[in-house]
C-alpha positions in Angstrom: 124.7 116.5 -64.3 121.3 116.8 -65.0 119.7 113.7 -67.6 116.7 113.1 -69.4 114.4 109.7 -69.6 115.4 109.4 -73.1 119.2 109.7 -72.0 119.1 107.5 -69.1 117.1 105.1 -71.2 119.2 105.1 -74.5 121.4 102.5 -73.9 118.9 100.0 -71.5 115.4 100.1 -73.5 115.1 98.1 -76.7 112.5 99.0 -78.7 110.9 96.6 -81.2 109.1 98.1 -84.4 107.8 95.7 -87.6 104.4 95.1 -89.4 103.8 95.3 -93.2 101.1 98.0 -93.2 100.5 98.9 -89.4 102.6 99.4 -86.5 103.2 96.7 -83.9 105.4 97.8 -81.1 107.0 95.2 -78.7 109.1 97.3 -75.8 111.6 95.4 -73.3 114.3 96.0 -71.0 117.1 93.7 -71.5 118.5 93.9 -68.1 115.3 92.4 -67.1 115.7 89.3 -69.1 118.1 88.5 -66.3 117.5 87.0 -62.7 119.9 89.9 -61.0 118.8 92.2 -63.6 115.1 91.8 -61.9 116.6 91.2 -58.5 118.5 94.2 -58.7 115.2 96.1 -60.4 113.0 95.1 -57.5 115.5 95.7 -54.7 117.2 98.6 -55.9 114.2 100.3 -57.6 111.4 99.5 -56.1 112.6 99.2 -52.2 111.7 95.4 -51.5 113.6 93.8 -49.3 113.5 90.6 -51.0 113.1 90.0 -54.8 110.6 87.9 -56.1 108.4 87.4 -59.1 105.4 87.8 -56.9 106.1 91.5 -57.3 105.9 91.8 -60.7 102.0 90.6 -60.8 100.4 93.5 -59.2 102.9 95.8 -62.1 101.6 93.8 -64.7 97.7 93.2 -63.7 97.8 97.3 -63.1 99.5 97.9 -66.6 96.9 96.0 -68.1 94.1 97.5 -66.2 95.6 101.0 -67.0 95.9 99.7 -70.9 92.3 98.8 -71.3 90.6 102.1 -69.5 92.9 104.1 -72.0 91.4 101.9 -75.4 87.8 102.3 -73.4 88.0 105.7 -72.7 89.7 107.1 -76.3 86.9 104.1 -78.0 90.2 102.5 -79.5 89.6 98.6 -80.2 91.8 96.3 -78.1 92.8 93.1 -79.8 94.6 90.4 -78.6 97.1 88.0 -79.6 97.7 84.9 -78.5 100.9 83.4 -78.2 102.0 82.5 -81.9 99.2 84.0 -83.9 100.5 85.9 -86.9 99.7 89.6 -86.3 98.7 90.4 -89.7 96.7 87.4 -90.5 94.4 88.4 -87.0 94.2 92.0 -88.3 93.5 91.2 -91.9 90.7 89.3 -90.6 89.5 92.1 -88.1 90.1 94.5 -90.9 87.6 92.8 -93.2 84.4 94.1 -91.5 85.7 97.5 -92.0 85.3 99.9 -95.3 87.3 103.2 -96.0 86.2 106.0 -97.2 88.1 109.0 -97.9 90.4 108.2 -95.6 88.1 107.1 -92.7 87.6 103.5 -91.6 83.8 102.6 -90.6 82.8 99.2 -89.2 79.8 97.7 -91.9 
C-alpha cells in the first residue's frame, strides 16, 4: 500500500512550535537521538557500510549552505542564535531598528 511523507512521517518526526509573537520552529527525529537509531539511519538509509558521525558533517554543512542561499536569494534576514540566548530577547532587539507601517516592516 501506497504512503505519503506525511504518513510515513507521523509517528517518527517531532515537531517543535513556541514564541510569544513569532514563530520559532525546532524539527527532530527522535530515533536519531539514539546511537542505533543513527547507525541504523546511516547504514540502512543512506548505504554506508559503516556508521559514523563523520557522515553527518557533509548533511549538515550542505543544509546550512542550502539554508543561507534560500534567505539570500528570497532577501530574508538570517539570524542566529547562540546556544542559550533567549529568542525573543535577540529579536526584540533586532526588531528595534525596524518601524511598521500599515502592515509593512521597513528597516530605519
Amino acid at each position: 500500500m501506497a504512503q505519503t511523507v506525511g504518513g510515513s512521517l507521523k509517528n517518527l518526526v517531532t515537531l517543535d512550535l513556541e514564541g510569544i509573537d513569532r514563530m520559532y520552529l525546532n524539527l527532530y527525529q527522535p530515533m536519531l537521538q539514539t546511537g542505533g537509531g543513527a547507525a541504523t539511519f546511516f547504514k540502512a538509509h543512506r548505504g554506508a557500510k559503516v556508521a559514523s558521525t563523520v557522515l553527518m558533517a557533509p548533511m549538515s554543512h550542505a543544509f546550512v549552505r542550502a539554508t543561507e542561499k534560500f534567505a539570500k536569494k528570497e532577501q530574508v534576514d538570517l539570524i542566529r542564535f547562540a546556544k542559550g540566548e533567549r529568542k525573543d530577547d535577540i529579536l526584540h532587539q533586532y526588531l528595534s531598528g525596524y518601524k511598521v507601517e500599515e502592515g509593512r516592516a521597513f528597516h530605519r
